[in-house]
C-alpha positions in Angstrom: 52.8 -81.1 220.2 52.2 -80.4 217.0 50.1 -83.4 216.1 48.1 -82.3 218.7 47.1 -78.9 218.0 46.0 -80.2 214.6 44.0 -83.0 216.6 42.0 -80.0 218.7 41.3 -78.2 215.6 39.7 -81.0 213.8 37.3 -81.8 217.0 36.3 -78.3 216.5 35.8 -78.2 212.8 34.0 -80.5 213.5 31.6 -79.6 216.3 31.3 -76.5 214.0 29.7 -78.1 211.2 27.3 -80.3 213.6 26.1 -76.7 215.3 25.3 -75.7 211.9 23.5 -78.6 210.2 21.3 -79.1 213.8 20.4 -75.3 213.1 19.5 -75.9 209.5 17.4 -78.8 210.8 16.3 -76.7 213.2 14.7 -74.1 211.1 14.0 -76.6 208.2 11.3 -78.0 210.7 9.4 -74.9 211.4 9.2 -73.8 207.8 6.5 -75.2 205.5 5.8 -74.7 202.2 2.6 -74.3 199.9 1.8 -74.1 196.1 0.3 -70.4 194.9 -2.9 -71.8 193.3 -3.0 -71.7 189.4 0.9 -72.7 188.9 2.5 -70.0 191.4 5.9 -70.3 193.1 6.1 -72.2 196.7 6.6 -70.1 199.1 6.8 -70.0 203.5 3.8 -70.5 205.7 2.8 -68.3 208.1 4.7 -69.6 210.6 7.8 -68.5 209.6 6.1 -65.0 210.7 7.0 -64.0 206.9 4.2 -61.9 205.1 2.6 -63.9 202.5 1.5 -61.7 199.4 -1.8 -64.6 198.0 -4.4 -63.7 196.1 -7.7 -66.0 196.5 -8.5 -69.0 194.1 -11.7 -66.7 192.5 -9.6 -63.9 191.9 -6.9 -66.0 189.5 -9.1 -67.7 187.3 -8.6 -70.8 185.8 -7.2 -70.7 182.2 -9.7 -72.4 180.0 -8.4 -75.2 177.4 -7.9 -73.6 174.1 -9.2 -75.0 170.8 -6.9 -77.0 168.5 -5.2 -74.1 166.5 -6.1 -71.5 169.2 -3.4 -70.1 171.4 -4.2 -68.7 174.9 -3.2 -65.3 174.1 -5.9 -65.4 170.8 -9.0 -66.7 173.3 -8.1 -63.4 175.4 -7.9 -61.0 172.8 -10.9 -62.2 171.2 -12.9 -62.3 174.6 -11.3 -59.3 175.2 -12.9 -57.8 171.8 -16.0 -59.6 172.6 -17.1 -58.0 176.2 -15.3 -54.3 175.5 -17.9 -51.6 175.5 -18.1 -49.7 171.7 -18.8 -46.6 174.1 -16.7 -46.0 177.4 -18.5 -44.9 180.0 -16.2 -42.8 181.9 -14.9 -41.0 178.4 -18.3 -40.2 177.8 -19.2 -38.9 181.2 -15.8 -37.1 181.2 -16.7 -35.0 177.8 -20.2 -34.5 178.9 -19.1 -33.0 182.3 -15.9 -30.8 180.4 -19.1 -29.7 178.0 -20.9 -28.7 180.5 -19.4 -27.0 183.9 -19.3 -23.5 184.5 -17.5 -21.0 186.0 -14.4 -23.4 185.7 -15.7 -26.1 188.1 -16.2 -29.6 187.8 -18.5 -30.3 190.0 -21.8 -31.2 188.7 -24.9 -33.1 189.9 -25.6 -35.3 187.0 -25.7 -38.7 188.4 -22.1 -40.2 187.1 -21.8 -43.4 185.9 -25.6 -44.9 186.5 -26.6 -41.7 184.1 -24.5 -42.5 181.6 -25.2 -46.4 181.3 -28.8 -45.4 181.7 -28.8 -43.1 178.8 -27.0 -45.9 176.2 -29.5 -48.4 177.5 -32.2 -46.3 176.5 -30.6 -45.3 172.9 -29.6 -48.9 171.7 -32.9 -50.3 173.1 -34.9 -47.6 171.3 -32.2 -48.2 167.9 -32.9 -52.0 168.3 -36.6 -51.3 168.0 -36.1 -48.9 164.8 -34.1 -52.0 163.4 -36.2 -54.9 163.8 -39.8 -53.0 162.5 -38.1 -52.5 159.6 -36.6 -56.2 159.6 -39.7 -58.1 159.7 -41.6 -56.4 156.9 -38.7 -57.1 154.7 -38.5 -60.7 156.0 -42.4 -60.9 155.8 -42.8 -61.9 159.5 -45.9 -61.8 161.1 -46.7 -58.2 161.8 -49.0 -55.6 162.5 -49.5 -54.0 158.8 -51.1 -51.0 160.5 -48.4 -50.0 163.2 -45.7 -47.7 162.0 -42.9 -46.0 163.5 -44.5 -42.8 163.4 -47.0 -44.6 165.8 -44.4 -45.8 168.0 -43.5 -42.1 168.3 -46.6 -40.8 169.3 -48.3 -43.2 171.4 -45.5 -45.6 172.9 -42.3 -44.1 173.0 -42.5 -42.1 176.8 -44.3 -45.3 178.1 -41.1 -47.6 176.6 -39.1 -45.7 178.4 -40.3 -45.7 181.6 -40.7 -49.9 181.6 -36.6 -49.4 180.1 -36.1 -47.6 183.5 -38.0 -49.9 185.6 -35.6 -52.4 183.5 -32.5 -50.8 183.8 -33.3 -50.5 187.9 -34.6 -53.2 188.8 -32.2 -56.1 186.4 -29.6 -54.1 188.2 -27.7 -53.0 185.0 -26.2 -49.9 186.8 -23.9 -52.3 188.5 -20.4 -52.5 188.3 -20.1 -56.1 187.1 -22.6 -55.5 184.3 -21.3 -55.3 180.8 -22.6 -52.0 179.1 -25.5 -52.8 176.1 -23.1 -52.1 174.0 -20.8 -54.6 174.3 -20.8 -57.8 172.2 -21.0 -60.6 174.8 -23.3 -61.0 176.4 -25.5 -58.0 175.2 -25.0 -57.9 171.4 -25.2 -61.5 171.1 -28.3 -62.4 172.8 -30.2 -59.2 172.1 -29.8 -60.1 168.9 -31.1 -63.4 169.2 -34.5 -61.9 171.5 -35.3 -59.7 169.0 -35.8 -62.3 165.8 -36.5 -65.3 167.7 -40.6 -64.9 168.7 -40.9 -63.9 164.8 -39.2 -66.8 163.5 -41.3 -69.1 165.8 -44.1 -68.0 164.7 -43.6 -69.8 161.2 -44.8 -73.3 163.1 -48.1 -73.3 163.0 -48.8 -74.7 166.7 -46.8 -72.0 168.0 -49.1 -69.3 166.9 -51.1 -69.3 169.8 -51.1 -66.7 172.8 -50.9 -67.2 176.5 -54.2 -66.5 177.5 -56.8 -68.8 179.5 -59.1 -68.4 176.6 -56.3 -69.4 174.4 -54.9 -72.3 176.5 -57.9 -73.7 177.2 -60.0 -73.3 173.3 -57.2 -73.2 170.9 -53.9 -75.0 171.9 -53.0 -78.2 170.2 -51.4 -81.2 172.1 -47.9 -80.4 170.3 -47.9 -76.8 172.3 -48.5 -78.5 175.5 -45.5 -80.5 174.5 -43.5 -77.3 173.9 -44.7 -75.5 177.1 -43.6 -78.5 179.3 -39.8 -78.5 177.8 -39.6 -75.0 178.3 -41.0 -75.5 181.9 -38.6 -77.6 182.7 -35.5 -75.7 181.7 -37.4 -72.4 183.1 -37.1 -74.4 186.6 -33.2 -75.2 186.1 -32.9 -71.7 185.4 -34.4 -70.7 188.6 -33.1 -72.7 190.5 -29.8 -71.8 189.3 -30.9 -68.2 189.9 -31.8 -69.0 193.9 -28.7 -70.7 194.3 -26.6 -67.4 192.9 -28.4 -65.3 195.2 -28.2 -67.0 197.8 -24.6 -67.4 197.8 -24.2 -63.9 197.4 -27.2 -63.3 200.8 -29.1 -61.6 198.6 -32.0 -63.9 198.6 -34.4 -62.8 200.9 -34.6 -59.8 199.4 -34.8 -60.7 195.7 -38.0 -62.8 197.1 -39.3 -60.0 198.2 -38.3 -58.2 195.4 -40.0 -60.4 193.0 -43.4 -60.5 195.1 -43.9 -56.8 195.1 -43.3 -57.1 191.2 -45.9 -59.6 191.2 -48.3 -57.9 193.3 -47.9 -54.7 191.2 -47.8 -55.6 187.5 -49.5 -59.0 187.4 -51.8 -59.3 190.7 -54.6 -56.7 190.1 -54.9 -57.7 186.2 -55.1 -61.0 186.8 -57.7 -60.8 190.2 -60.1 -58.3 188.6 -59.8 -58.0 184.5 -60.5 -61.7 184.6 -60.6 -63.2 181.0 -59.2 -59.6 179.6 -56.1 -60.2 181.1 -53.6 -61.0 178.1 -50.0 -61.8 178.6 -48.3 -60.0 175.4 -44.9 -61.3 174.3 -43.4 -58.2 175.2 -44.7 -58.1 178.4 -43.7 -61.5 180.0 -40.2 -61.2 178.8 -40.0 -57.6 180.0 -41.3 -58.8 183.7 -39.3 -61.8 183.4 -35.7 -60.3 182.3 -35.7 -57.8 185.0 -35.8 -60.7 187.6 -32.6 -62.4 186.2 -30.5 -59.6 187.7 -27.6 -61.9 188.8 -23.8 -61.4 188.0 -23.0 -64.5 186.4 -23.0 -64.4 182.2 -26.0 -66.8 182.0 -28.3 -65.1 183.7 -27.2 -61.4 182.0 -27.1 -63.6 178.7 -31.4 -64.5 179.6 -31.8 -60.9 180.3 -30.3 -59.6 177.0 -32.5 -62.5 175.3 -35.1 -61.0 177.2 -34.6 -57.4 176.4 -34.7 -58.7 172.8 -37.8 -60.2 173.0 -39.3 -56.8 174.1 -37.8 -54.6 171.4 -39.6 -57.5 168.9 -42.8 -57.2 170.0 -42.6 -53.5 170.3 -41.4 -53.1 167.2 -43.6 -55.8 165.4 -47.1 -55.2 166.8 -46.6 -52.1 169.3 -47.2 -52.1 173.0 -50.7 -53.9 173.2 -52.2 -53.0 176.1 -52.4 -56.3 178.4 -55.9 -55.9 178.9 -56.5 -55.8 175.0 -59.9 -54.3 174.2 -61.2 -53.7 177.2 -58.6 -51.4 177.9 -59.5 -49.6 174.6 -63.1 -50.1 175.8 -62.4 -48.0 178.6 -60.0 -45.5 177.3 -62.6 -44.6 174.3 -65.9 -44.6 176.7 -64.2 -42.3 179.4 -63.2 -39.7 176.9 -66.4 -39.4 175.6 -64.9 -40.7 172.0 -67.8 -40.3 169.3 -67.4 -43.9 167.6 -68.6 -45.3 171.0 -71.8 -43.7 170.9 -73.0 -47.3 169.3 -72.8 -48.5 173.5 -75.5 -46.1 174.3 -78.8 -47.2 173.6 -82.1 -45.5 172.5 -82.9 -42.4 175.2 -80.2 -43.3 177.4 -77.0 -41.5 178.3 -74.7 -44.4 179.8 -72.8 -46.6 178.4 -73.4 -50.2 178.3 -71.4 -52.3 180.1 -68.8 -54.4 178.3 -68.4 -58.1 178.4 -65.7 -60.2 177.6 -65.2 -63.6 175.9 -65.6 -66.2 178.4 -62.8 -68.8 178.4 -65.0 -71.6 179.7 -67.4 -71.2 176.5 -65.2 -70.5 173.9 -67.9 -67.6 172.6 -65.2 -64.5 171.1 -66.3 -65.5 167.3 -70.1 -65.3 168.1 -70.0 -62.5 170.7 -69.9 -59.7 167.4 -72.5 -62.0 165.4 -76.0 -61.2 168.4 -76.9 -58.9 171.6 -74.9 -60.8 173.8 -71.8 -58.8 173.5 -73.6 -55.6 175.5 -76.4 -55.8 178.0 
């Protein structure tokens, strides 16, 4: 009797544990398991009906290898260093809006954040160009003996600031994922590079050339040719580059349109009716240029501090030429009725005569002074 008791209670131990490992199988069939991207922990699939806390593969980042005798905690510091604003932008609002409410409230119209960035843009850009005129006479860079910052002051300085806000709009550097001008990387570094580079160039002779139609066509040699098609070809990498960003972000359509209007209103009517007048200063291409790389990515900030550079040189190196050179003096000096003109009005006659430019095709500026042929 006994012996069979103890028989019953081993079937059933027995059925017991078979129960439970068909139940383990059970449930070990429905769960699968995945690998957190970047060296997480596995964890359930969705079909477990478990909540699964994942961050997407973008937002982790992937560590980058670190230099022999560099640990990964240095590499962050240091590009933590590198891309940290010298001037927060949300302390300085905050003791600009404490200075200046009243009546106890904080509520003032002052245009946050986009003020504040738009304000140390301005500052540094207008610092950078009170550096670098200094700079090149020192360094004995080709310069402008005659332009002074006292010049800068009284006929430039409210017409740099409004291409700095056309800048500051239009490369987009009121976003959010734009370093401040202040920061090292990108801004610091490659500003710094814009703003000696065309100077330092200019120490090879077959560089020293403009780009003009009269220029192109009378005075560059076949080395410059050379130069212009290298840099061609990485200026159509870095555009295509640039499409690709924005169209992955569906922003292309309207950074086409963006760009034409640009076109049509800084380069179009120049081009179409000054003719050969029409001079493309340093300053200016890499001003038009710059704001156009307005992508989030570092390379294309990095050609847009390079570019910003290249404006505060030629600024501060030979002032902001007008792009239509003399003719726009011409014009300026005739409609005001300046004195020193009065050598364009001939005997018993109160207009004018009409100004003519150096013709490209002819290659005529050095003998247009030297007969009549320069006025009609």
């Amino acid at each position: 009797m006994l012996a069979k008791q103890k028989g019953k209670e081993q079937q059933h131990e027995l059925l017991s544990r078979e129960n439970i490992k068909m139940g383990s199988n059970s449930t070990s069939k429905n769960i699968t398991y995945k690998a957190v991207p970047q060296g997480g922990s596995v964890i359930p699939d969705e079909s477990t009906g478990a909540k699964i806390d994942q961050g997407r593969d973008e937002e982790r980042g992937v560590p980058c290898p670190a230099p022999p005798g560099w640990s990964l905690c240095n590499i962050r510091i240091f590009a933590r260093i590198a891309t940290l604003n010298l001037i927060d932008d949300e302390e300085l609002l905050h003791i600009y809006r404490r200075a200046c409410r009243a009546g106890g409230s904080s509520r003032i119209d002052d245009g946050g954040l986009v003020a504040v960035k738009l304000v140390k843009f301005w500052t540094f850009t207008i610092i950078g160009v009170s550096l670098v005129h200094p700079l090149a006479r020192w360094m004995g860079w080709e310069i402008d003996d005659n332009y002074t910052l006292r010049d800068f002051i009284q006929y430039d300085f409210h017409v740099v600031l409004l291409d700095l806000l056309f800048f500051f709009m239009v490369g987009r550097l009121y976003d959010t994922s734009c370093r401040g001008i202040d920061s090292i990387f990108p801004w610091g570094v490659f500003i710094s590079l814009g703003a000696v580079y065309p100077s330092i160039i200019n120490d090879f002779e077959f560089l020293r050339h403009s780009v003009s139609m009269y220029d192109i066509h009378c005075g560059w040699p076949p080395l410059l040719f050379v130069y212009a098609f290298c840099l061609l070809v990485l200026s159509i990498t870095f555009i295509v580059a640039l499409i690709r960003s924005h169209h992955r972000r569906l922003v292309l359509r309207s950074r086409i349109v963006e760009a034409t209007t640009l076109f049509c209103l800084f380069i179009l009517p120049y081009a179409a009716l000054a003719g050969d007048s029409f001079h493309v200063h340093h300053w200016f291409m890499m001003w038009w240029l710059g704001m156009q790389s307005n992508s989030p990515e570092w390379w294309a900030r990095s050609f847009q501090a390079f570019a910003l550079g290249s404006y505060i040189n030629g600024i501060a190196v030979y002032g902001r030429d007008p792009i239509l050179e003399c003719k726009h003096a011409f014009y300026t000096s005739t409609n005001q009725g300046c004195a020193f003109m009065q050598c364009y009005v001939g005997e018993n006659e109160t207009e004018y005569k009409e100004f003519i430019a150096a013709d490209w095709r002819l290659c005529n500026a050095e003998t247009l002074g030297q007969n009549e042929s320069f006025v009609t």
